[in-house]
C-alpha positions in Angstrom: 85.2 -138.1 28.5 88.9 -136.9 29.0 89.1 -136.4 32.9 87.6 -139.2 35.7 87.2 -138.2 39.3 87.7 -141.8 41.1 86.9 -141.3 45.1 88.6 -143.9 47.3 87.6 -144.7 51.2 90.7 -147.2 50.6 87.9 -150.0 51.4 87.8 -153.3 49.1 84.5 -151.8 46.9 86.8 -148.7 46.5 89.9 -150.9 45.1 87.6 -152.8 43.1 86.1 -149.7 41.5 90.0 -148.6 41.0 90.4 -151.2 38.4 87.1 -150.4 36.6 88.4 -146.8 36.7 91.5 -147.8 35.4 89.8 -149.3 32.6 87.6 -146.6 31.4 90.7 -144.8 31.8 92.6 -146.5 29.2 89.4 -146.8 27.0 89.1 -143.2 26.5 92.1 -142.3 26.9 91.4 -140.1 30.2 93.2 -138.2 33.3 92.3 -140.2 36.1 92.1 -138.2 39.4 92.4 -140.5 42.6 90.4 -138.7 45.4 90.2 -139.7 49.6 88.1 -137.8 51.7 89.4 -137.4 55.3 85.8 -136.9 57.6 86.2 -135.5 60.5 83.7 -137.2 62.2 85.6 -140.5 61.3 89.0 -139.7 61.6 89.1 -138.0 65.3 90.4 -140.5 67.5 88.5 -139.0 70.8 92.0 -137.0 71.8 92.3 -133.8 73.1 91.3 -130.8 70.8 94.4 -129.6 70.1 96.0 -132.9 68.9 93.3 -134.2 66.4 94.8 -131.2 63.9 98.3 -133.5 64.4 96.7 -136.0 63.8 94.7 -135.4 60.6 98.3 -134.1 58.8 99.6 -137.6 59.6 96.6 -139.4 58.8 96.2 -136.9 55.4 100.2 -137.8 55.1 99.8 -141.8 55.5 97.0 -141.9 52.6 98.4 -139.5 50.3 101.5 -142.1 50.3 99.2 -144.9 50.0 97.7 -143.6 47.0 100.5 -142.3 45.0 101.8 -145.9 45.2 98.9 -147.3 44.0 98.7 -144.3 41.2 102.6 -145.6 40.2 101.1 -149.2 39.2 98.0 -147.2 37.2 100.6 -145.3 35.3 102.4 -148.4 33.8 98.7 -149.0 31.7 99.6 -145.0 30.3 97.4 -143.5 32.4 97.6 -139.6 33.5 97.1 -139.9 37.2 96.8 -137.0 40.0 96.2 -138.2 43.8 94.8 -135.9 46.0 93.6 -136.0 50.0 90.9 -133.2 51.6 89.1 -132.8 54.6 85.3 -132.5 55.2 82.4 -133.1 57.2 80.9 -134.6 54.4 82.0 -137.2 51.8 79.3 -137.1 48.8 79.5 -132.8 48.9 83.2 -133.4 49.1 83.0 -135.1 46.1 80.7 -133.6 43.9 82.5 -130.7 45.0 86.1 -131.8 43.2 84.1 -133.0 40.5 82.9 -129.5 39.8 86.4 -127.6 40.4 88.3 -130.0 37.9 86.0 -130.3 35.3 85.2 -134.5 35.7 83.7 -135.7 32.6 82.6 -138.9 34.7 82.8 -140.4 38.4 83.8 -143.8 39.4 83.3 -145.2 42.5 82.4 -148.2 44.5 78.9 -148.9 46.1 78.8 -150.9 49.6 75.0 -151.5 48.6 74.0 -150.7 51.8 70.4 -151.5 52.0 67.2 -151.5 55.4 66.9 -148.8 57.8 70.5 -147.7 57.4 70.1 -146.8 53.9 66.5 -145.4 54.1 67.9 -143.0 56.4 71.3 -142.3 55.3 72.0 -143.2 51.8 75.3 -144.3 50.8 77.9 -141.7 49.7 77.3 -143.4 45.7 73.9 -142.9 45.9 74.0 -139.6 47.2 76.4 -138.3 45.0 74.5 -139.8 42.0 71.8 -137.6 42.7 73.9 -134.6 42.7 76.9 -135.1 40.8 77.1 -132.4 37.4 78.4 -135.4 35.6 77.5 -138.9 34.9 78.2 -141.5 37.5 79.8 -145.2 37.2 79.2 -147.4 40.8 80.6 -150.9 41.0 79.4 -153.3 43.4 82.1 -154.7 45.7 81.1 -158.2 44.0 80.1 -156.5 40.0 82.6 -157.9 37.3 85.1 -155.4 36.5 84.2 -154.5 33.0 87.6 -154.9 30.8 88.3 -154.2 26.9 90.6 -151.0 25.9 88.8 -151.1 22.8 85.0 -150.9 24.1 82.7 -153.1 26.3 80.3 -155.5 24.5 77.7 -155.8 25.1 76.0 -152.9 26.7 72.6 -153.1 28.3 70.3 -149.6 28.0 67.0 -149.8 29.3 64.6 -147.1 28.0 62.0 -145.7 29.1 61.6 -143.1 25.9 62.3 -140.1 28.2 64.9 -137.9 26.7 67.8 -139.3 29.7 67.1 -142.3 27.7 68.1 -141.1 24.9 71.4 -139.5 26.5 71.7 -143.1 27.9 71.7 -144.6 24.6 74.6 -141.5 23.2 76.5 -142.7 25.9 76.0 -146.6 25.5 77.2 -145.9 22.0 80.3 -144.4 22.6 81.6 -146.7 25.2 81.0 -149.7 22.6 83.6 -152.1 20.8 83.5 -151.5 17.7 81.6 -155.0 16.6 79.5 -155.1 19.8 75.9 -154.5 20.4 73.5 -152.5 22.4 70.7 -154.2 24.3 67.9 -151.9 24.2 65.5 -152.6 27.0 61.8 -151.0 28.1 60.0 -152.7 30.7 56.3 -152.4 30.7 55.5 -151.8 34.1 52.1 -150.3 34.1 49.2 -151.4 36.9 46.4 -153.8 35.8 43.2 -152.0 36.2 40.6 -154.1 39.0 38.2 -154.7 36.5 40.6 -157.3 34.6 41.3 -159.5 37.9 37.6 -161.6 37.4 38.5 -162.8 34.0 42.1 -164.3 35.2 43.8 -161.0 33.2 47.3 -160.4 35.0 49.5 -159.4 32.6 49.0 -155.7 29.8 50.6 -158.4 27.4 47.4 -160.0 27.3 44.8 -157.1 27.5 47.0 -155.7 24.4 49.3 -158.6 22.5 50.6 -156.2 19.6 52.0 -153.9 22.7 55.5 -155.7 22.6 55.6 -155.5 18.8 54.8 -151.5 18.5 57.3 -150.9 21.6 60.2 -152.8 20.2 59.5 -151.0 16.8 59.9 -147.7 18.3 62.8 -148.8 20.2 64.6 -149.4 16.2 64.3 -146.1 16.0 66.4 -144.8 18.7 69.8 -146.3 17.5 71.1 -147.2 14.2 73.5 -149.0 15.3 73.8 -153.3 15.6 71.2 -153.9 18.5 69.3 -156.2 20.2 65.3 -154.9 21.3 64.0 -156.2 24.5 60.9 -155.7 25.5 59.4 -157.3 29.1 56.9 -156.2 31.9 57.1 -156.1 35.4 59.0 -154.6 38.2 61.6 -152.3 36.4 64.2 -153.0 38.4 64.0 -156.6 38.8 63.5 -157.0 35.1 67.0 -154.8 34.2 69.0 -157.0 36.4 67.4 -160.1 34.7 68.4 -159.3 30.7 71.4 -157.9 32.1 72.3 -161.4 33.4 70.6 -163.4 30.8 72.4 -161.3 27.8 75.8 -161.1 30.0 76.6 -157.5 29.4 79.3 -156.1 30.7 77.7 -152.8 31.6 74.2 -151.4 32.6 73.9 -147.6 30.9 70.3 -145.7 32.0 69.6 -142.3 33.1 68.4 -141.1 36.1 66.1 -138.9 37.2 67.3 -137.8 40.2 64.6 -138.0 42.8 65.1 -135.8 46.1 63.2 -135.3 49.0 60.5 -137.4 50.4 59.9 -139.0 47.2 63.3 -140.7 47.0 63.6 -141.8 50.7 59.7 -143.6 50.1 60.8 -144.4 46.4 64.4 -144.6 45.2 64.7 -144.8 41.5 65.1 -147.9 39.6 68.6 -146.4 38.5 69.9 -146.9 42.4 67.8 -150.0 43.3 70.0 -151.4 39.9 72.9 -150.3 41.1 73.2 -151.9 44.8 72.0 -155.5 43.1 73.8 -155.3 39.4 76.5 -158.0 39.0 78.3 -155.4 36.9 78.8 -151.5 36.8 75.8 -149.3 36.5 77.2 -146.1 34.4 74.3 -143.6 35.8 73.5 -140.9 33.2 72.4 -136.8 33.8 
């Protein structure tokens, strides 16, 4: 990962997520481009027609300055920076966009975790560009822990769900870890009880099959050789992530996605974005 694409709205979440950026950036040693859409639909102040073009230079001028004083402060941690300011009807294309033209090995951006109505039919801009981003995909919550350490991040939480982006997830995990740290290598056993278990109390597939935790967490040895720690728990996926990553105090979540679209998402989500509005640290989203 040599070049990260960092999109600002120049809200709080987005400054927060300019310090994680900052961090990765010094990690890996990468070119950090700072990125601020101007929409159109949000930046026209309800003038006449043929002043709003006026207007957008100014407004393009007055955050171009803003950011190329914020990128001054980055350089002093040695950090390549670039700032640049476009225009667009739409923030998450906008974005994915750049991120395609300049190569980004890896996004990072803030998440306002919007949730309700607003977000079943809108999405945020993180979410949305998760799903169609070429490249993998760091959000930080406005109130997620900025995860610090120029020499890795330790630990690292991975659930798995033995798909190969969980494996990815894993390569990943790896690479961003200190050099004494330790993966936490999670599956979550989330399948239904079957009806016919309900009369004799049975809740739980740890009790219709004990040995299931035992055979999941050996095949969970397999996937890294590497120092880690296997976790294995059932119920709701998402709920369950959040938990270990609280209860192990990792400093980052690292787990594919599969990028649902269409009706499926809006009804669904994925686990990977229902993590990412609630973690209490940044969700690194891998394609």
């Amino acid at each position: 990962m040599t070049r990260i694409l960092l999109p600002t709205d120049l809200s709080e979440s987005a400054d927060h997520a300019m310090r994680q950026a900052v961090e990765l950036a010094v990690q890996l040693q990468a070119r950090l481009d700072v990125f601020h859409v101007v929409t159109l639909h949000a930046a026209d102040p309800g003038a006449l027609k043929e002043s709003l073009e006026d207007y957008l230079k100014k407004l393009e001028g007055e955050v171009f300055t803003d950011l190329s004083e914020r990128s001054d402060v980055i350089k002093r941690r040695g950090v390549s920076v670039e700032v640049s300011v476009e225009r667009s009807v739409s923030a998450s294309e906008a974005i994915v966009d750049k991120a395609s033209t300049i190569g980004a090995d890896l996004i990072v951006m803030g998440t306002h975790g919007r949730t309700g109505v607003g977000k079943l039919l809108l999405g945020s801009v993180a979410e949305q560009v998760v799903q169609h981003a070429g490249c993998d995909v760091v959000t930080v919550g406005k109130d997620a822990k900025v995860a610090e350490g120029a020499a890795g991040f330790d630990p690292i939480l991975v659930p798995v769900d033995f798909a190969d982006y969980s494996e990815k997830a894993i390569a990943v995990g790896g690479k961003l870890l200190a050099t004494d740290g330790k993966l936490v290598l999670q599956h979550v056993v989330s399948a239904p009880i079957h009806p016919s278990f309900y009369a004799g109390g049975v809740t739980r597939m740890f009790e219709v099959d004990p040995d299931l935790p035992k055979r999941i967490r050996e095949k969970l040895g397999t996937l890294y050789q590497g120092p880690a720690e296997l976790v294995v728990t059932e119920g709701d996926a998402a709920q369950e992530i959040l938990s270990a990553a609280e209860s192990h105090k990792v400093q980052m979540i690292v787990m594919g996605t599969r990028g649902l679209s269409g009706l499926d998402h809006v009804l669904l989500g994925s686990v990977t974005e229902r993590v990412m509005r609630k973690a209490s640290v940044p969700v690194l989203a891998v394609k």
